[in-house]
DSSP file (Angstrom, degrees, kcal/mol; ACC not computed):
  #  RESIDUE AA STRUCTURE BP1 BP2  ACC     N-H-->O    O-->H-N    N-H-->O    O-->H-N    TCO  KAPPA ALPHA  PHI   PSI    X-CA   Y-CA   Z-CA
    1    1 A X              0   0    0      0, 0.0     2,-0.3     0, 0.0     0, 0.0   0.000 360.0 360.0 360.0 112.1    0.0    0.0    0.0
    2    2 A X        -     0   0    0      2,-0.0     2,-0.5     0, 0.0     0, 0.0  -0.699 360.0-159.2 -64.5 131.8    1.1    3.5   -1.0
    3    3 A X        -     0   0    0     -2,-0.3     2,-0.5     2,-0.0     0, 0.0  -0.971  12.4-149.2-121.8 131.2    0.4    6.7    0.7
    4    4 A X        -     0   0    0     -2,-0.5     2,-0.3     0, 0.0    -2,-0.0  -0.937   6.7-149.3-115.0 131.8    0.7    9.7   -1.4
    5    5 A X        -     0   0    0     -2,-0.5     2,-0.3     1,-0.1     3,-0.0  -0.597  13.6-128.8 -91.0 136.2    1.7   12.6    0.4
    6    6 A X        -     0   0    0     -2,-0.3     2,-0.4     1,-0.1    -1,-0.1  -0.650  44.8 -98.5-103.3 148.3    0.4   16.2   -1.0
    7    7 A X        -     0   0    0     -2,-0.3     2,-0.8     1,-0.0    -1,-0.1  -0.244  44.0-168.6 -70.3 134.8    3.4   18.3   -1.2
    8    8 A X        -     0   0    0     -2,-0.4     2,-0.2    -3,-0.0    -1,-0.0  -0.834  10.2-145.0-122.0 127.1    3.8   20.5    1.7
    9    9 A X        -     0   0    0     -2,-0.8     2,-0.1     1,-0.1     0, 0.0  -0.805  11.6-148.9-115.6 135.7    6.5   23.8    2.0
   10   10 A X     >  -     0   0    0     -2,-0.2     4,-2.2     1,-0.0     3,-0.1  -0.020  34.2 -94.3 -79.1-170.6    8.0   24.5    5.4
   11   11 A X  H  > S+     0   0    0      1,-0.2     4,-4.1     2,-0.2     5,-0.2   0.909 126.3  50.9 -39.4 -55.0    8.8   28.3    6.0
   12   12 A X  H  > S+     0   0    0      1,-0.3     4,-0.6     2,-0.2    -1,-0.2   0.522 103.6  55.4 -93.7   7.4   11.7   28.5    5.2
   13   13 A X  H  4 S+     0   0    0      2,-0.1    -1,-0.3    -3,-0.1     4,-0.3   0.754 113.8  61.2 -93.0 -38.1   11.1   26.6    1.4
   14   14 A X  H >X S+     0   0    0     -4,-2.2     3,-1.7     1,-0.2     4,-1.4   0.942  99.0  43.6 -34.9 -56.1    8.6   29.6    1.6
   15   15 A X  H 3< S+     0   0    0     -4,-4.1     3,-0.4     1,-0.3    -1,-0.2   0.916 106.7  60.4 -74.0 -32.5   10.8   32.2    1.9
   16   16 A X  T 3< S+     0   0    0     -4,-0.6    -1,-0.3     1,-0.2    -2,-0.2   0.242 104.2  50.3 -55.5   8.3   13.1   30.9   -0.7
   17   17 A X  T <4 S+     0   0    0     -3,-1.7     2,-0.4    -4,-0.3    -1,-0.2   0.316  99.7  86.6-124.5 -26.9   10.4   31.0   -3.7
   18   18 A X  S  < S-     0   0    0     -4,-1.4    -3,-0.0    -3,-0.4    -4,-0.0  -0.358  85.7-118.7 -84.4 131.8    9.5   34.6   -2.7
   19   19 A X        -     0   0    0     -2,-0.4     2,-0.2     1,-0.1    -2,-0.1  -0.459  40.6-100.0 -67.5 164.8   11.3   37.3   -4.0
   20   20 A X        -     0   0    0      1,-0.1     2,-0.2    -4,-0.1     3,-0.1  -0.524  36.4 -89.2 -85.6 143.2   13.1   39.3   -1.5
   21   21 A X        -     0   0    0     -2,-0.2    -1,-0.1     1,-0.1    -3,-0.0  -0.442  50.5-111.4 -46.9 108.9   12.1   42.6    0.1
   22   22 A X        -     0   0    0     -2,-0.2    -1,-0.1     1,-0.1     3,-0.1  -0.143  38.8-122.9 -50.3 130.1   13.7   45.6   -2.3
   23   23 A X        -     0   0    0      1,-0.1     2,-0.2    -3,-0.1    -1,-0.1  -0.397  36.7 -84.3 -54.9 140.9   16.4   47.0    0.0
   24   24 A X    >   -     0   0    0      3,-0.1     3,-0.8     2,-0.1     5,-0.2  -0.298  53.8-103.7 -55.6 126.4   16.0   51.0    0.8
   25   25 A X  G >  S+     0   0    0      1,-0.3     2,-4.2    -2,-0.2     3,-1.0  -0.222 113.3  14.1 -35.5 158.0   17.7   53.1   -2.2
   26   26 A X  G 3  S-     0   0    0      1,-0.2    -1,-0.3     2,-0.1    -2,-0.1  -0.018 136.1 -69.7  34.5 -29.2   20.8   54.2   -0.9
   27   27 A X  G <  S-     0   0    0     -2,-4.2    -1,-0.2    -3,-0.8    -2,-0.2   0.554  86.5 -61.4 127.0  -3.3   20.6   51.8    2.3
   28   28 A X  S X> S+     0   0    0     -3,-1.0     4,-1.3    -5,-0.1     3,-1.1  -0.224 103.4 135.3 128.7 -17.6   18.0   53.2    4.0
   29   29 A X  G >4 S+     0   0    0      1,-0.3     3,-0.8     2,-0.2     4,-0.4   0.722  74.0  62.6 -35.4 -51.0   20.6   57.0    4.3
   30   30 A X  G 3> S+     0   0    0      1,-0.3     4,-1.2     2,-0.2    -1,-0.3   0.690 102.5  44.1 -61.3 -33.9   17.4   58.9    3.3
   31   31 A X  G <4 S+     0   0    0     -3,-1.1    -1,-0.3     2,-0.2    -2,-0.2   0.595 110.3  54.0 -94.1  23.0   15.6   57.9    6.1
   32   32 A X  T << S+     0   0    0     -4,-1.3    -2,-0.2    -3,-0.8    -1,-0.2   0.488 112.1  41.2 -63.4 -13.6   17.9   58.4    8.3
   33   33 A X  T >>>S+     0   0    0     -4,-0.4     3,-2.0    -5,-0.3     4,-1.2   0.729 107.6  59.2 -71.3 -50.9   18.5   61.5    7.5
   34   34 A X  T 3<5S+     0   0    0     -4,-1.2    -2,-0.1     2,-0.2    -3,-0.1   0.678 108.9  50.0 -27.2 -15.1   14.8   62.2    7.1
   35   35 A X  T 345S+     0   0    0      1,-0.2     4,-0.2     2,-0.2    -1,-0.2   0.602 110.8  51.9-117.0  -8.0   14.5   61.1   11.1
   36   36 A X  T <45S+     0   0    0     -3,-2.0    -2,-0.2     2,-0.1    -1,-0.2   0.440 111.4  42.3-112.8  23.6   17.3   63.5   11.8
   37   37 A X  T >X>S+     0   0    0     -4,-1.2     3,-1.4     2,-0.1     4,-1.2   0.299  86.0  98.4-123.9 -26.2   15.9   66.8   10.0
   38   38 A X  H >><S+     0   0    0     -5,-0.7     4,-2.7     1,-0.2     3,-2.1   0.807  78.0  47.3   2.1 -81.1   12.6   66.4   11.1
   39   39 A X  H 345S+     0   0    0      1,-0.3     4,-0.4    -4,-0.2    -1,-0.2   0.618 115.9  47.1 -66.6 -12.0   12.7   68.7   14.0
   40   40 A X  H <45S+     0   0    0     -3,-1.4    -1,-0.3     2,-0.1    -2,-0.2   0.472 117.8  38.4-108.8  -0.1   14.1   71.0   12.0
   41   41 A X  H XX5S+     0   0    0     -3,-2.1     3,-3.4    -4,-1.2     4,-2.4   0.741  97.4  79.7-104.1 -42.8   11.5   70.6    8.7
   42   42 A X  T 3<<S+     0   0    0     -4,-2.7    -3,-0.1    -5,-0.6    -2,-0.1   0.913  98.5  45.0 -47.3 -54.3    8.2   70.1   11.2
   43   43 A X  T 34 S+     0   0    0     -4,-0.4    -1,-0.3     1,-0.3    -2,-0.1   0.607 115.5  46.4 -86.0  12.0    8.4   74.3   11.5
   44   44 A X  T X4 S+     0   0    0     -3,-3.4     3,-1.0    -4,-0.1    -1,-0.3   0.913 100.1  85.6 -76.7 -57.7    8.8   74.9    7.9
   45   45 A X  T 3< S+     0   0    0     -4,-2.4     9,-0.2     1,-0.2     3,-0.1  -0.008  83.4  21.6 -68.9 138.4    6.5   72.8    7.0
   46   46 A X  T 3  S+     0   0    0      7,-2.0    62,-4.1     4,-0.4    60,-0.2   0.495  88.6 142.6  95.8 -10.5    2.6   73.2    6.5
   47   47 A X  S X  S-     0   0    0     -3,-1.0     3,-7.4    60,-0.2     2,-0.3  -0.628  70.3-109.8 -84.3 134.9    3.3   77.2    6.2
   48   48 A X  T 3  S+     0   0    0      1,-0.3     3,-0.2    -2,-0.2    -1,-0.1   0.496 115.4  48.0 -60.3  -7.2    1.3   79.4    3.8
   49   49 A X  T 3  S+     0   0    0     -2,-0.3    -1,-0.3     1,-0.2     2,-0.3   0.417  94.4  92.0 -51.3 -28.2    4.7   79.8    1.5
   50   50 A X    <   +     0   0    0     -3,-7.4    -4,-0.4     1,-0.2     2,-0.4  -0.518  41.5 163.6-103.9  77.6    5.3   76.6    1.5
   51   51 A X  S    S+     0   0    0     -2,-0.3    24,-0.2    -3,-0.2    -1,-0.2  -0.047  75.8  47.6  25.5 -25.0    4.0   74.3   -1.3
   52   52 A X  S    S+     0   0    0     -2,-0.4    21,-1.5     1,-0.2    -1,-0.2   0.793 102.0  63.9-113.7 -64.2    6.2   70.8   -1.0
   53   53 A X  B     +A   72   0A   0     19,-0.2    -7,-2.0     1,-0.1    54,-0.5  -0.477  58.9 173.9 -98.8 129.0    6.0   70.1    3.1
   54   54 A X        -     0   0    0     17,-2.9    52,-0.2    -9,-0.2    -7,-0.1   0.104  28.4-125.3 -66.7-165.6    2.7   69.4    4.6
   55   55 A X  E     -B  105   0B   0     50,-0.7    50,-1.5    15,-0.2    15,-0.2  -0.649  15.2-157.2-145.6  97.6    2.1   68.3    8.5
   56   56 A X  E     -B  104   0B   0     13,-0.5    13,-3.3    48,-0.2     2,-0.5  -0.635  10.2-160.8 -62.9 134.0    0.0   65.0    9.1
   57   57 A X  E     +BC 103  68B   0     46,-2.4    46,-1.5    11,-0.2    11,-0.2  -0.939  23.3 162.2-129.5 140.8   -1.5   65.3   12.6
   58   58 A X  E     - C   0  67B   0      9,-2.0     9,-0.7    -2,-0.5     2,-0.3  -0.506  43.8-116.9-131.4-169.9   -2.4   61.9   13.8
   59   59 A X  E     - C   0  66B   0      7,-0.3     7,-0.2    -2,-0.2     8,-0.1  -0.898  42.5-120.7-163.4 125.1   -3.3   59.8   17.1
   60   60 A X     >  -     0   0    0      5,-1.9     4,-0.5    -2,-0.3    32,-0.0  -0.355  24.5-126.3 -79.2 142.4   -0.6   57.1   17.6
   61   61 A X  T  4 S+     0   0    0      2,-0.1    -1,-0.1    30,-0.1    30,-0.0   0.582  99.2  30.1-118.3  35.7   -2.4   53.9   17.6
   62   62 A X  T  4 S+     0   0    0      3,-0.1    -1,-0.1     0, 0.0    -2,-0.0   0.543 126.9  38.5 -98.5 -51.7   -1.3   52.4   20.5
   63   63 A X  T  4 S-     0   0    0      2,-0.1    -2,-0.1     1,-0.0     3,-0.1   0.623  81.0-142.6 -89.7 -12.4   -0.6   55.5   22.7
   64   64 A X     <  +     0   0    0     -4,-0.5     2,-0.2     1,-0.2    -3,-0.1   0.476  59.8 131.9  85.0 -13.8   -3.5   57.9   21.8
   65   65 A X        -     0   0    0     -6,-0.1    -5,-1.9     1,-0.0    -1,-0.2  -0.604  63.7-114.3-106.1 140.2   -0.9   60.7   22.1
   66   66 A X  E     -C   59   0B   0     -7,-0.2    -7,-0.3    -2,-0.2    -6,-0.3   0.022  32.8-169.3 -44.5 173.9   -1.1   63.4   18.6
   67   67 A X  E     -C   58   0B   0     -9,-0.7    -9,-2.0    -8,-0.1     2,-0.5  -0.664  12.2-151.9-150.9 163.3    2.1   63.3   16.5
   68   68 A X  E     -C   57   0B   0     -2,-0.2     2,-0.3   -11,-0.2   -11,-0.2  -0.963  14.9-168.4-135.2 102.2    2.6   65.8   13.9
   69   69 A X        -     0   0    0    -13,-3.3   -13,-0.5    -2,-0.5     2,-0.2  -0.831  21.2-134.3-100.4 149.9    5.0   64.5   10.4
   70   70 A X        +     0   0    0     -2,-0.3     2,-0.2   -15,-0.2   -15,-0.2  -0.548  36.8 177.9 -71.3 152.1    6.3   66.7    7.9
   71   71 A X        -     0   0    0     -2,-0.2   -17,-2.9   -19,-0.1     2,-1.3  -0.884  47.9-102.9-156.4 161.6    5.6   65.1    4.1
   72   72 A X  B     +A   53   0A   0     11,-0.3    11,-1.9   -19,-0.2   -19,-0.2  -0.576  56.4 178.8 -70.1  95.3    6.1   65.8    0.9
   73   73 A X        -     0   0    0    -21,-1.5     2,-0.4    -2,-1.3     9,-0.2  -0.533  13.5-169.3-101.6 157.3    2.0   66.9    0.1
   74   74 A X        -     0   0    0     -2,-0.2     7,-1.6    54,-0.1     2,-0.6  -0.933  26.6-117.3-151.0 139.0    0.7   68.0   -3.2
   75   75 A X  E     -E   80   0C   0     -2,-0.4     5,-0.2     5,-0.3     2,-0.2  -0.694  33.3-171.4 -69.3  97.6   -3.0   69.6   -3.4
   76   76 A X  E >   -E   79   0C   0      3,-1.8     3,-1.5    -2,-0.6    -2,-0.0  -0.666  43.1 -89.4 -95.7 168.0   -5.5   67.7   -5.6
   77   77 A X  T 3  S+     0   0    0      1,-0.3    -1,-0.1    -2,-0.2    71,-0.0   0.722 122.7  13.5 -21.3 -50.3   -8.9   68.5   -6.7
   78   78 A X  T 3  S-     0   0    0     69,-0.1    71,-3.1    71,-0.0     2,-0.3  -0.089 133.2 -30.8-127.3  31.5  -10.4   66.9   -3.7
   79   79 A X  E <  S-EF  76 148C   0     -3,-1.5    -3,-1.8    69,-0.3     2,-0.3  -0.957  82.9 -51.8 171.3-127.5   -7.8   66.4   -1.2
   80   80 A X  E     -EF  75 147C   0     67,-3.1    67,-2.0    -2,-0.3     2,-0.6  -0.993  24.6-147.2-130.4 144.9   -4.0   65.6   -1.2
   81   81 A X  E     - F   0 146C   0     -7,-1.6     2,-0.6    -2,-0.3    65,-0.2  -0.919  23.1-169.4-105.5 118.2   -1.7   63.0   -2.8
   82   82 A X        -     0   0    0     63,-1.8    63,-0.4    -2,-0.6     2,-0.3  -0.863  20.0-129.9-105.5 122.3    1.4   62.1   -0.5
   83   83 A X        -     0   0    0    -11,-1.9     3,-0.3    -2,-0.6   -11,-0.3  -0.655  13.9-136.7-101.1 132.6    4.4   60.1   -1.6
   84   84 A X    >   +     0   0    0     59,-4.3     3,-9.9    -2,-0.3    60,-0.1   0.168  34.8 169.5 -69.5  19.3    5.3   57.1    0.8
   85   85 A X  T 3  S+     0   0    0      1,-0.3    -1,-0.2   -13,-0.1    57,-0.2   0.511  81.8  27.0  -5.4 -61.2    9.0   57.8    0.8
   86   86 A X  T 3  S-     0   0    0      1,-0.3    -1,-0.3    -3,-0.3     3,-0.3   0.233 125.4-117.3-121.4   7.6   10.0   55.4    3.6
   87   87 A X    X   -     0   0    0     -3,-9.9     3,-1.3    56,-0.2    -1,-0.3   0.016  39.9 -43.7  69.5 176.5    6.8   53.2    2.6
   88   88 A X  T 3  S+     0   0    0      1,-0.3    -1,-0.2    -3,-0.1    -3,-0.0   0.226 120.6  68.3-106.8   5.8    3.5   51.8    3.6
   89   89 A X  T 3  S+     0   0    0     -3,-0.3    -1,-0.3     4,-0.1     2,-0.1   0.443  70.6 110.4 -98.9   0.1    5.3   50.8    7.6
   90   90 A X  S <> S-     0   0    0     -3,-1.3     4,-3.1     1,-0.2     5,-0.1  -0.400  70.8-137.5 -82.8 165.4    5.7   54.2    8.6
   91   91 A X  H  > S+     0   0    0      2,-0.2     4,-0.9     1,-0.2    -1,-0.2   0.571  96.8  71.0 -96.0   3.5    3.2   55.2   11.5
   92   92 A X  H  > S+     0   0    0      2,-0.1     4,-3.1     3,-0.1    -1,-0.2   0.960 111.5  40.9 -72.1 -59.3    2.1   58.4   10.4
   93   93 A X  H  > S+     0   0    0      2,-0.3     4,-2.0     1,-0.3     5,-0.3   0.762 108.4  51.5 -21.6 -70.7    0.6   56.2    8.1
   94   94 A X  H  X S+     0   0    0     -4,-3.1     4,-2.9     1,-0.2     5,-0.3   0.981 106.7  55.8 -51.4 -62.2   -0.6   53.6    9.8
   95   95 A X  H  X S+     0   0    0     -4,-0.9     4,-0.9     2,-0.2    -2,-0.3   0.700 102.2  55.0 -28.0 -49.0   -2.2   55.6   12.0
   96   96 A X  H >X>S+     0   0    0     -4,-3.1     5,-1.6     2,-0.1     3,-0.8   0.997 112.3  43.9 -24.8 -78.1   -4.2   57.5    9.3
   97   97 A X  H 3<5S+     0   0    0     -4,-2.0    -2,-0.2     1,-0.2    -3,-0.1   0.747 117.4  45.2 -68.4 -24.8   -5.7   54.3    7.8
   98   98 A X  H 3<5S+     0   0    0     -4,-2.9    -1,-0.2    -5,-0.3    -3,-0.2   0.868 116.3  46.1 -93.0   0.6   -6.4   52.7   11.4
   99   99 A X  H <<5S-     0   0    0     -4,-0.9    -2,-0.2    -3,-0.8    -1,-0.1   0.415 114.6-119.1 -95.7   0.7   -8.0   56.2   12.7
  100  100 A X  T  <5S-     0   0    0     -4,-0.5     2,-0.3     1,-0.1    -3,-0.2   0.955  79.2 -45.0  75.3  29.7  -10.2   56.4    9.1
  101  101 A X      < -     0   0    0     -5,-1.6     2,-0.3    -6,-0.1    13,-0.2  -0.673  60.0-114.4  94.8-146.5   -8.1   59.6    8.8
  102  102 A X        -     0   0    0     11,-1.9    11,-0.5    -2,-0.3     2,-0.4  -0.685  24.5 -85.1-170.9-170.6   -6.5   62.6    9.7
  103  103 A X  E     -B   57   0B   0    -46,-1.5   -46,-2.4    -2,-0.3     2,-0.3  -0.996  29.9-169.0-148.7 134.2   -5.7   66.2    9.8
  104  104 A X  E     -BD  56 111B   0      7,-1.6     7,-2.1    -2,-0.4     2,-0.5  -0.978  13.9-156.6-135.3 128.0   -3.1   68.3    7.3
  105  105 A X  E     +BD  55 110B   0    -50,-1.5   -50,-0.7    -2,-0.3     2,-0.3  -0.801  30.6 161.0 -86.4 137.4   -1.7   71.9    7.6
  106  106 A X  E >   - D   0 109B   0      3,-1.9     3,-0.8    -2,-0.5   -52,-0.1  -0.801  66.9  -3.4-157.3 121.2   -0.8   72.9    3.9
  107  107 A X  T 3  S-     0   0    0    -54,-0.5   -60,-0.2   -57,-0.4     3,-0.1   0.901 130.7 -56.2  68.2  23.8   -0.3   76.3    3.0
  108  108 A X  T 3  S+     0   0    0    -62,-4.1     2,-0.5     1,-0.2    -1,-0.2   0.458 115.6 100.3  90.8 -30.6   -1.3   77.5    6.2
  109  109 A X  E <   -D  106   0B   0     -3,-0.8    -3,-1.9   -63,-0.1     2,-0.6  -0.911  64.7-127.6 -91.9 121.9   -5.1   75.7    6.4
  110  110 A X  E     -D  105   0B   0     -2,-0.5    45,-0.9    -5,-0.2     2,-0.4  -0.909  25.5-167.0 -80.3 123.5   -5.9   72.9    8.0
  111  111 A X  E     -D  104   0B   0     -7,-2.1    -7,-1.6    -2,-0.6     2,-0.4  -0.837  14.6-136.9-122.6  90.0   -7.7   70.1    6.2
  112  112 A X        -     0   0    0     -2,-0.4    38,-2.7    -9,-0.2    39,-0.7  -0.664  25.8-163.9-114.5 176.2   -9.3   67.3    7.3
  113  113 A X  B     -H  149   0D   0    -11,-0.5   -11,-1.9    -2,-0.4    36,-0.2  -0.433  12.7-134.2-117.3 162.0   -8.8   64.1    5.7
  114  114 A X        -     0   0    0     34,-3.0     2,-0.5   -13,-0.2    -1,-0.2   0.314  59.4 -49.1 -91.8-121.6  -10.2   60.4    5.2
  115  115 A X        -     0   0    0    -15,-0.2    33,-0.3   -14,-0.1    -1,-0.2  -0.847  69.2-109.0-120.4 132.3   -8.6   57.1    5.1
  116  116 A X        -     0   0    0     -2,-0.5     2,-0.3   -23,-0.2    31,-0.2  -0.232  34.1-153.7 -66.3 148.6   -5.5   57.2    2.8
  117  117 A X  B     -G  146   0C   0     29,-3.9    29,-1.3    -3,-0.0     2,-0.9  -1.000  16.6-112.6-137.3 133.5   -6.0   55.3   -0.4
  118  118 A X        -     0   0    0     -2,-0.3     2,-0.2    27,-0.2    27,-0.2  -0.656  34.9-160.5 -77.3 110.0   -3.2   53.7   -2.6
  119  119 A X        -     0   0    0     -2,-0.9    25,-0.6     1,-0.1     5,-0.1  -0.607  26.3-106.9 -75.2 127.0   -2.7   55.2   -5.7
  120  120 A X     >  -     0   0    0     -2,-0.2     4,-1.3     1,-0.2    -1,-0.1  -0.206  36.4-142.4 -70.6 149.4   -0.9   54.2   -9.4
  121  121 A X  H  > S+     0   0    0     21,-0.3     4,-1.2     1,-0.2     3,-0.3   0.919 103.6  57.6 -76.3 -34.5    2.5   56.6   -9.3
  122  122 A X  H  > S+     0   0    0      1,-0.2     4,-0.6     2,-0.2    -1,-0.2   0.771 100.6  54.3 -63.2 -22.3    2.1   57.2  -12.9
  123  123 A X  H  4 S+     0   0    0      1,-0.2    -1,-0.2     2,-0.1     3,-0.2   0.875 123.2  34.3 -69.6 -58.0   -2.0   58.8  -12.3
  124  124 A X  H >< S+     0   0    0     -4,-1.3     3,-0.6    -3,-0.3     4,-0.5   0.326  86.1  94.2-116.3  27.3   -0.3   61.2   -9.8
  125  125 A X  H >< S+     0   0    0     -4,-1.2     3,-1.6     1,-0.2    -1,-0.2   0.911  80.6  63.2 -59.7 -47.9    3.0   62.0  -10.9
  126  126 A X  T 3< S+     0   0    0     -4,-0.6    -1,-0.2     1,-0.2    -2,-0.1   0.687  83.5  73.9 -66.2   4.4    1.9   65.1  -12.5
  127  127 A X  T <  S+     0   0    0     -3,-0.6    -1,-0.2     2,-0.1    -2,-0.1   0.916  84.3  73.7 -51.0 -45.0    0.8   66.6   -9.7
  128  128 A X  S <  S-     0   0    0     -3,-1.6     2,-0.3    -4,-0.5   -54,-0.1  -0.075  93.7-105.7 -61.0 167.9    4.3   67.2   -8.5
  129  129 A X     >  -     0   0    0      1,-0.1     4,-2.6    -2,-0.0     5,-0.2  -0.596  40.9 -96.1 -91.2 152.6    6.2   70.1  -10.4
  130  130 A X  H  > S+     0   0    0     -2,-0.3     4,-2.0     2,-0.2    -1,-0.1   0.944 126.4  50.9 -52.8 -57.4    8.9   69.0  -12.8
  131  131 A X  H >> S+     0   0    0      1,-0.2     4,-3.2     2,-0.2     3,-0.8   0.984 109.7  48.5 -57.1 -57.2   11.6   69.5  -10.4
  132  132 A X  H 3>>S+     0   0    0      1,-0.3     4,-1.8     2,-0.2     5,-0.7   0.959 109.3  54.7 -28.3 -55.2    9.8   67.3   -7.5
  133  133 A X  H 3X5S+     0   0    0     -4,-2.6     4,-2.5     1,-0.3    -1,-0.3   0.947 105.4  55.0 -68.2 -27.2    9.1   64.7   -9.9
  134  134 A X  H <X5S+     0   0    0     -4,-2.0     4,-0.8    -3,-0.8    -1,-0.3   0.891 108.2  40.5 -42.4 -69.7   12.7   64.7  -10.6
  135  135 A X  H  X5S+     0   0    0     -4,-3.2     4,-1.0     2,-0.2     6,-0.2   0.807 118.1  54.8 -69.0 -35.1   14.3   64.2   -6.8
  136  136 A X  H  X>S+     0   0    0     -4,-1.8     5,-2.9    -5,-0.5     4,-2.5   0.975 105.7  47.5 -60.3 -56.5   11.3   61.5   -6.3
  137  137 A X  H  <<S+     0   0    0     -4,-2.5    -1,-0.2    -5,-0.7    -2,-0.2   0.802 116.2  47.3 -70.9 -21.6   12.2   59.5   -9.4
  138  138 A X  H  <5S+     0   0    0     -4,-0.8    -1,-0.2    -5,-0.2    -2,-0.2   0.540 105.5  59.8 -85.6 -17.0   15.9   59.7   -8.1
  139  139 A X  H  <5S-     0   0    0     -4,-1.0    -2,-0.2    -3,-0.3    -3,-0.1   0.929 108.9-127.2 -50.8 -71.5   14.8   58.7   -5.0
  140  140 A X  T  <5 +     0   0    0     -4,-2.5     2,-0.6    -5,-0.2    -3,-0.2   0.625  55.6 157.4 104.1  30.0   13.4   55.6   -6.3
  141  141 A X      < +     0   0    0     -5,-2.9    -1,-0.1    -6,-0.2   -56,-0.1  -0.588   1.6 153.7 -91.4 118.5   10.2   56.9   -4.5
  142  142 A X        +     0   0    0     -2,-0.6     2,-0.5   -57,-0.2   -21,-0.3   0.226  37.5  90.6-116.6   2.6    7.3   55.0   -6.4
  143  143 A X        +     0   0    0    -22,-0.1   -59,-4.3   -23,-0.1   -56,-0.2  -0.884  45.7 178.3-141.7 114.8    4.3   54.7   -3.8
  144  144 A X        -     0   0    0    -25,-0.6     2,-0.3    -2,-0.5   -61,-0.2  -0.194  11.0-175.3 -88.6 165.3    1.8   57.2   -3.6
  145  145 A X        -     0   0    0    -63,-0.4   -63,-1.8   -27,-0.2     2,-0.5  -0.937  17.6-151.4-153.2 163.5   -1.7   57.3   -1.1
  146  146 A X  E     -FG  81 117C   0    -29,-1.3   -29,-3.9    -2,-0.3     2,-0.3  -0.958   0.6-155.2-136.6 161.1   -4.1   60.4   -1.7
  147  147 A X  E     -F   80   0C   0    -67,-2.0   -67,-3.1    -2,-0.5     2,-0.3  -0.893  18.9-148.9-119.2 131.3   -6.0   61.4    1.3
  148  148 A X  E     -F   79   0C   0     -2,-0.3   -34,-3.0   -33,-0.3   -69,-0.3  -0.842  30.5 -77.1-112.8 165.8   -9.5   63.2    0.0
  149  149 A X  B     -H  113   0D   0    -71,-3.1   -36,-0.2    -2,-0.3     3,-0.2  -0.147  31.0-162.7 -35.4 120.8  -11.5   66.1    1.7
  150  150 A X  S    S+     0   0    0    -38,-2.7     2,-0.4     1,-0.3    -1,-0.2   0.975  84.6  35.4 -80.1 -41.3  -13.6   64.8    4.6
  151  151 A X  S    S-     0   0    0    -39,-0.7     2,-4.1     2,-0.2    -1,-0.3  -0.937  88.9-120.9-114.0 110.8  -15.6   68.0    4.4
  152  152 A X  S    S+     0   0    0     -2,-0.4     2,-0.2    -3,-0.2    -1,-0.0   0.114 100.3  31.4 -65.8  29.2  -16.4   69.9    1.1
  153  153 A X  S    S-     0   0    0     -2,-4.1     2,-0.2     0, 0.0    -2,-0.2  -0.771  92.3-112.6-161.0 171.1  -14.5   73.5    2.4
  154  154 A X              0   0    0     -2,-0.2   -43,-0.1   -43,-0.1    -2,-0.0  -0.467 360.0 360.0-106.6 177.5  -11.5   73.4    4.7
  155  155 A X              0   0    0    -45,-0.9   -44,-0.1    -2,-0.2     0, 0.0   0.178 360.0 360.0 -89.2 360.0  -11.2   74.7    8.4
């Protein structure tokens, strides 16, 4: 008597059929710098002059407690389109999509927003200005979200 066995993959034959996680461009040096200009971006940013830096205000979702990023924001018809530089693990992020949204200063207003939605880069690349699209595409930044209006005027 034979018993035929249905083929079965351990972990680790998993992980060896999967492609591997892209390493950060440069080696991750853009957000590390990114974590050490921060404090210095947060009070640029979100001011009625400025045009590239936004401020996501959030509610951590473990601790409850605000936090306030700078990002690279662009104004769309009905909300904003936000590039995921450091990707879809950072917690301003996360924190959007488990709080259903958010709040943005841009230009001086504050805005608030719904539940970030991922978006094709190519759909909102022109949003950006030629130069922007530029440093992004040298970046190797490629993942977009737009956040739309929750309320049909801002605050």
């Amino acid at each position: 008597m034979t018993h035929s066995a249905s083929p079965t993959h351990t972990t680790t034959e998993l992980r060896e059929t999967e492609k591997p996680a892209p390493k950060p461009r440069f080696g991750g040096v853009l957000w590390r710098i990114s974590r050490l200009t921060s404090p210095a971006t947060l009070p640029l940013a979100g001011k009625h002059w400025n045009p590239i830096f936004g401020i996501v205000e959030h509610r951590g979702r473990k601790t409850g407690r605000v936090y306030r990023t700078p990002v690279a924001a662009r104004r769309s018809a009905d909300g904003f389109i936000i590039a995921l530089a450091f990707g879809a693990q950072v917690d301003w992020y996360r924190n959007l999509v488990a709080a259903g949204g958010g709040t943005i200063l841009w230009r001086g207003d504050m805005y608030s927003v719904t539940t970030p939605e991922r978006v094709d880069a190519a759909t909102v690349l022109p949003t950006f200005d030629a130069v922007q699209r530029l440093l992004l595409r040298i970046a190797g930044i490629d993942a977009y979200i737009q956040v739309r209006d929750a309320e049909s005027s801002h605050a």
